[in-house]
Steps between C-alpha positions, in 0.01 A plus 500: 500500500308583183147436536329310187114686372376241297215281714582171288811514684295452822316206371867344380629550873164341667527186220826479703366542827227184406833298409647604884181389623496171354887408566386532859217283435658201330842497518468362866328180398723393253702427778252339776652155442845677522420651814343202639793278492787774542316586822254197608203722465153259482236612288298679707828752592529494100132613485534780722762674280232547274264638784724712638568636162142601437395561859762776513375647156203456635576704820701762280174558265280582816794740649618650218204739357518771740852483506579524146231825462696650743878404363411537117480218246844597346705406864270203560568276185858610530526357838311198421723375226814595749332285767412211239877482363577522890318209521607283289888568560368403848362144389861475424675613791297457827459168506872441547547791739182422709526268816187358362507431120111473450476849680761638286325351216167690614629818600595526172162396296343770744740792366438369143170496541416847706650602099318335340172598658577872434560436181158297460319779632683781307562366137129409418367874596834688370376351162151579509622820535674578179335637209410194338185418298453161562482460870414121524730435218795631671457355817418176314848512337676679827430193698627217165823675659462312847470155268814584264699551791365194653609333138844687485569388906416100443672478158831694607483392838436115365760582255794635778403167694579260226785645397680661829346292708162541748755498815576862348196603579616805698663677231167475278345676765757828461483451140113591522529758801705707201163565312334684766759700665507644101163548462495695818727768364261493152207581738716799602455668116136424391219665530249451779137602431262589768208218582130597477573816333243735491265331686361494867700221652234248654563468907634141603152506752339574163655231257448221781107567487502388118362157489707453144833557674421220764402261205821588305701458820394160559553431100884626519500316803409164293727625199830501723406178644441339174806621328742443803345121589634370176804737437677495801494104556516414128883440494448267842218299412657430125826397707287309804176367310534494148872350532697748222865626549487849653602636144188407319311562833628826512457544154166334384334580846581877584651633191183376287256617765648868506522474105181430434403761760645803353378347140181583658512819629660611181250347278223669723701847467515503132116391458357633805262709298334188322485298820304563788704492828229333694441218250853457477544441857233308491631254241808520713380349731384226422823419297584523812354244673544253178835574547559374883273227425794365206774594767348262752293258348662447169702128527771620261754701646500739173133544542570616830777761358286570245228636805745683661625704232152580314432603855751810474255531176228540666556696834714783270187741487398441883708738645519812235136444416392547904713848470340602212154429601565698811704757350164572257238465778698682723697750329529782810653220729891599473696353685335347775322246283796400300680376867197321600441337161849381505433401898213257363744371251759431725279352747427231236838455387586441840214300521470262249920344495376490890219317496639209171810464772229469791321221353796338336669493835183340632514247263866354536613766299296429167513814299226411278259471808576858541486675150155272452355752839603785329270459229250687746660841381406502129165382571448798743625725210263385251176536768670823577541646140112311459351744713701827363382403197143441529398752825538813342379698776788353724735690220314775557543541900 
């Protein structure tokens, strides 16, 4: 097969691998209602779709960097979007051929998500790579791709439900498996550059004594958790709570949140050289927290919308800021910071959908209760990005 040169055509195949990633992510709880009633799942079993989604990434990011040094980057990614289209045929599928329908259900969010994972540790550092000139630009705008896919899978998904029906559901979830089993063969032709070229790569013993990647780890941490509290209930608790039909839930609760999101993080890529990366996360933040308080305090129910999509607003430069802070502190990491930056991610986006369905469960199943605890995650990011900003000598560790 005829191998492409240019390196734009390895940022065009990792945009593509962001849109995998979030297809895994949020296609899934369009349909927690769905699964709820076509196989009596409580809320709690609901929940821990979501946690085993991001516990496995989780697990994946702390397994994978030693593996994918020794396999090469190029065989990685390639398997990881197999394995996520895998998946999501599998969401399909198992269910129906599985004694146990939950398990089925499971089995496949774990094959899904050992994909998506890979790809969460690979994409990020595969674009750092290439020759680019504006590092935090690019990531900036590599990530708006997670949030347009996010867009493109609650609109068409939304879209396939109205008009073919949501009991259809399964063939929705083939129709989106076809997007990574293509980008898997692209992946095949590009051009893969080298991480941490010409430099002496810094030893994982070494990078865990730097007190700036502990505070950034506990800031991704925070970032995940923040974006994944609100996104992955927002269709449910517009449904449950606020009392809207699951087309404008879908649509005014998800779809806004993961608009406004990638508005963000494209904004921030075209001006990043005006606008300082800490003060913008800063700000961020406490949008942030503004914007829970309107989701679960406001007493109009388009108040509360309003919160939860200016919250996709505000979390959009979390994430892609954390790498780029890390990537410029710590530019002789490779790969071994990349997989545990995207482990603290994944521990809070495991973390945060768990702990708003804890609480909610704990209080007769009151979704609000729950999103209102997770306001503990942006406040940690703004102490967090506080001290980065005014301890110099912590940067300088």
């Amino acid at each position: 097969m005829r191998r492409l040169k240019s390196y734009e055509h390895t940022i065009y195949a990792s945009y593509i691998g962001y849109i995998t990633q979030a297809i895994v992510n949020n296609f899934a709880p369009l349909l927690f209602l769905t699964f709820a009633a076509t196989y009596q799942l409580t809320l709690d079993k609901i929940t821990l779709i979501t946690t085993i989604n991001f516990a496995t990434q989780l697990l994946t990011d702390l397994l994978s960097a030693k593996l994918i040094d020794r396999v090469g980057y190029r065989i990685s990614v390639m398997a990881a979007h197999i394995l996520a289209a895998a998946g999501l045929i599998g969401l399909a599928v198992l269910p129906s051929i599985c004694r146990n329908a939950y398990i089925g259900l499971l089995l496949a969010v774990v094959i899904y998500a050992i994909g998506g994972g890979i790809i969460e540790v690979l994409i990020s550092p595969i674009v750092e790579a290439c020759p680019t000139k504006k590092k935090e630009a690019a990531m900036s705008l590599l990530h708006s791709f997670y949030c347009w896919g996010h867009v493109g899978v609650v609109v068409l998904s939304t879209i396939f439900f109205a008009i073919i029906g949501v009991e259809n559901w399964r063939v929705m979830a083939f129709l989106w498996a076809m997007i990574p089993l293509a980008n898997s063969i692209y992946f095949l032709m590009v051009p893969i550059y080298p991480i941490a070229d010409g430099q002496e790569r810094l030893s994982l013993k070494g990078l865990l004594s730097q007190k700036v990647f502990w505070l950034l780890m506990v800031i991704m941490i925070c970032a995940g958790a923040s974006e994944q509290a609100m996104s992955q209930w927002a269709s449910s608790f517009a449904e449950s709570a606020l009392q809207v039909s699951k087309t404008i839930g879908d649509l005014a609760g998800p779809c806004m949140f993961a608009l406004l999101m990638g508005t963000s993080r494209a904004i921030y890529g075209k001006y990043s050289d005006i606008i300082p990366l800490k003060k913008m996360m800063m700000g961020s933040a406490v949008l942030c927290i503004i914007c829970y308080l309107l989701a679960v305090f406001a007493p109009n129910p388009i108040i509360n919308l309003t919160g939860c999509a200016l919250c996709g607003f505000s979390v959009g430069i979390f994430w892609p800021g954390t790498f780029s802070m890390a990537a410029l502190h710590l530019p002789a990491a490779g790969t071994a910071m990349y997989a545990l930056m995207a482990l603290a991610g994944d521990i809070g986006c495991s973390a945060g959908p768990t702990v708003v369905g804890i609480i909610a469960s704990a209080n007769e199943d009151r979704l609000k209760m729950g999103i209102a605890f997770a306001l503990i995650f942006p406040i940690i990011i703004l102490a967090g990005i506080t001290v980065l900003k005014n301890k110099k000598a912590v940067l300088e560790k």
